[in-house]
C-alpha positions, 0 to 999 in steps of 0.5 A, a space after each residue: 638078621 635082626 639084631 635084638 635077639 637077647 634074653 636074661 638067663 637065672 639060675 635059682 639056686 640050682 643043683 644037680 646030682 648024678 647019682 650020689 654025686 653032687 656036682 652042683 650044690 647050689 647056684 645062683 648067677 643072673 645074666 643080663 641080656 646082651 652081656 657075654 659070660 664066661 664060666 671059667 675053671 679047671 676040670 671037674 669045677 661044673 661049668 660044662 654041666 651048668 651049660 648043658 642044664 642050660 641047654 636043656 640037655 641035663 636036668 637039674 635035680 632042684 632048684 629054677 633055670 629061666 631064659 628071659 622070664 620065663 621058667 625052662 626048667 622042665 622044657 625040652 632042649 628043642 623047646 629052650 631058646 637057645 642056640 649051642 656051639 660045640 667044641 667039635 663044630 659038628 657039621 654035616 660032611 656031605 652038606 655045603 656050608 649053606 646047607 650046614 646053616 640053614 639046617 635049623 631053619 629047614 627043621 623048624 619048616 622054613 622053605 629052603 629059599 628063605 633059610 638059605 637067604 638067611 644062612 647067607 646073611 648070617 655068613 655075612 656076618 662072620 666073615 664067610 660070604 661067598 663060600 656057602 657052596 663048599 663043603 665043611 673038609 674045603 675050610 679051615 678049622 677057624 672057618 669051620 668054627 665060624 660056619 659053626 657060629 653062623 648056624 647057631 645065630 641064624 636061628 636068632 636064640 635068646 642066648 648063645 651057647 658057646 662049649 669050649 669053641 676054640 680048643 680044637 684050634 692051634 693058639 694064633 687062630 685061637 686068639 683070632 677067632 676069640 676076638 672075631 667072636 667077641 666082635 660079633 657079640 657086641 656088634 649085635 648085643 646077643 647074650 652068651 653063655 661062654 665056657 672055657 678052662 683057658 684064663 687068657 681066653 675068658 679075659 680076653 672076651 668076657 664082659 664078667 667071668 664066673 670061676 667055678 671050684 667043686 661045683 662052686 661060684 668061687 668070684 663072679 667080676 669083670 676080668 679086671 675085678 678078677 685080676 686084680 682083686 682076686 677073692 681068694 687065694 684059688 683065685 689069684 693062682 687060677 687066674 694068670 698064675 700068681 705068687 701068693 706070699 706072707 705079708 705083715 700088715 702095720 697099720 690100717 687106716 681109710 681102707 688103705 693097709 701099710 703092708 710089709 711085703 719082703 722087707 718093702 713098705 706097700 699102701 695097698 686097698 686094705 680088703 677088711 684086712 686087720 693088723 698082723 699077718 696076710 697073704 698077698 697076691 702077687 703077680 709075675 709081672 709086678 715086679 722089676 729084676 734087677 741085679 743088687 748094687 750099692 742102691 739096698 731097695 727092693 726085695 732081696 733075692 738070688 736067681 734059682 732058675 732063669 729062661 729066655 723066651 723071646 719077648 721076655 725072660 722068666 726067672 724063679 727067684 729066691 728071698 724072704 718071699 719064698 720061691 717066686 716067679 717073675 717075668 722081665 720084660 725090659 730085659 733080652 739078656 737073662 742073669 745067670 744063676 746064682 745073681 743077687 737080684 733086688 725086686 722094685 715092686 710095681 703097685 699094680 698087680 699086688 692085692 692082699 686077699 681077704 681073710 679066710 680066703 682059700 
């Protein structure tokens, strides 16, 4: 199998309607060859729609879809460079795993000796050589996905798409093959379109994630812009579930802001904040629960809920930020509830959010 097949994609303002309902207003994203993308947002948000328009399976109602240069708008799905993989692998039963693979090529009028060379070849490359003979119920459902793989890469697309492969598998598989699919990716530089409704998913393989609300981009950044610089307050909850809480900035000056975060002083990146109130993401983890003893730093609170869950403990935590969650990861033991608590916040995980986000 070559190892260049790649292309750009370009949405030029784009918009779909069914009906009197618009899902897409209006949208405009560039992709570069060889660059993974993942759309990412809750139900309804429009990512699976953006995909099909892609895939040439919807039509979009205005605007320009083009895959390495050139104008598919109004091509047919057959006719598109692209290669899908579903959430259902929808693989033949009553084929073997070669034949599931090499089906494509066998369409497109390739012999039967060269694709099933090829479906070979591109079993090799997910990890499944010498099981091209069993059929699709003698597999795993993390190998049944990665036969659905390998028959969208034989083809050697422009662009790779890829609609929520991972949810009909249980969650350790789910991190194995999310990671044996960001491998592949990187290892042959083919540009993919990724969707997903799964955070830690999207950040786990993601060189730059598109959130999507209402049909809206609501922040395009790699996953550590997305982290720790959410644009906005949708942002900052949709993506690893953080505090958002009210602050009061003191001072500004060299783009850094004196915030007055629960009674603690921050110098956080100022994002055009201006003096006065803010909202500030924070994250579970960017802060340390400890019990309150003589030592009055921190953030004053009183536990309202605590949980044991392994490898941490999660708290609810009452105070002058309102209710928050945080996670302790340096403790086995959970304070009961009821505790005084002081929180040492860590500068890594705390963000004000711009003006005027939502």
């Amino acid at each position: 199998m070559s190892n260049s097949f790649h292309g750009a994609v370009e949405f030029r303002n784009v918009r779909k309607e069914f009906g009197k309902f618009t899902a897409i207003p209006a949208l405009s994203l560039d992709i570069k060859p060889g660059e993974l993308v993942t759309l990412l947002g809750p139900s309804g948000c429009g990512k699976t729609t953006t995909l099909r328009m892609l895939a040439g399976l919807e039509s979009p109602t205005a605007g320009q879809i083009l895959i390495g240069g050139q104008d598919v708008t109004r091509l047919p799905a057959d006719r598109r460079d692209v290669s899908m993989v579903f959430q259902s692998y929808a693989l033949f039963p009553h084929m073997t795993v070669v034949q599931n693979v090499a089906y494509g090529l066998e369409a497109g009028g390739m012999t039967a000796k060269k694709s099933h060379a090829a479906a070979e070849d591109a079993l090799a490359l997910v990890g499944l050589k010498g099981l091209g003979q069993r059929l699709p119920a003698e597999l795993s459902g993390g190998q049944q996905q990665r036969v659905a793989v390998a028959r969208a890469l034989v083809l050697e697309p422009q662009v790779l798409l890829l609609d929520e492969p991972l949810s009909n598998l249980d969650a350790r598989l789910r991190r194995h093959v999310r990671t044996e699919i960001r491998e592949l990716q990187q290892r042959l530089g083919f540009t993919a379109v990724y969707v997903t409704h799964d955070q830690e998913e999207a950040l786990a393989v993601s060189d730059r994630i598109v959130v999507m609300k209402d049909g809206h981009v609501e922040q395009i950044g790699t996953p550590r812009d997305l982290y720790e610089a959410p644009a906005s307050e949708f942002i900052a909850d949709f993506i690893g579930e953080a505090n958002v809480v009210d602050a009061q900035v003191i001072s500004v000056k060299d783009d850094q802001a004196e915030v007055d975060l629960g009674g603690v002083i921050l110098s956080l990146p100022a994002r055009d904040a201006k003096i006065g109130p803010v909202r500030v993401s924070l994250r579970a983890n960017a802060m340390r629960v400890r019990q309150s003893t003589e030592n009055t730093s921190g953030v004053a609170g009183v536990i309202a809920t605590s949980a044991y869950l392994g490898d941490h403990v999660e708290y609810e935590i009452d105070g002058p930020l309102g209710r928050i969650f945080a996670v302790d990861d340096e403790s086995d033991t959970p304070l009961p509830e009821g505790t005084a608590v002081r929180l040492d916040l860590r500068l890594r995980g705390i963000a004000l959010i711009p003006a005027g986000a939502k």
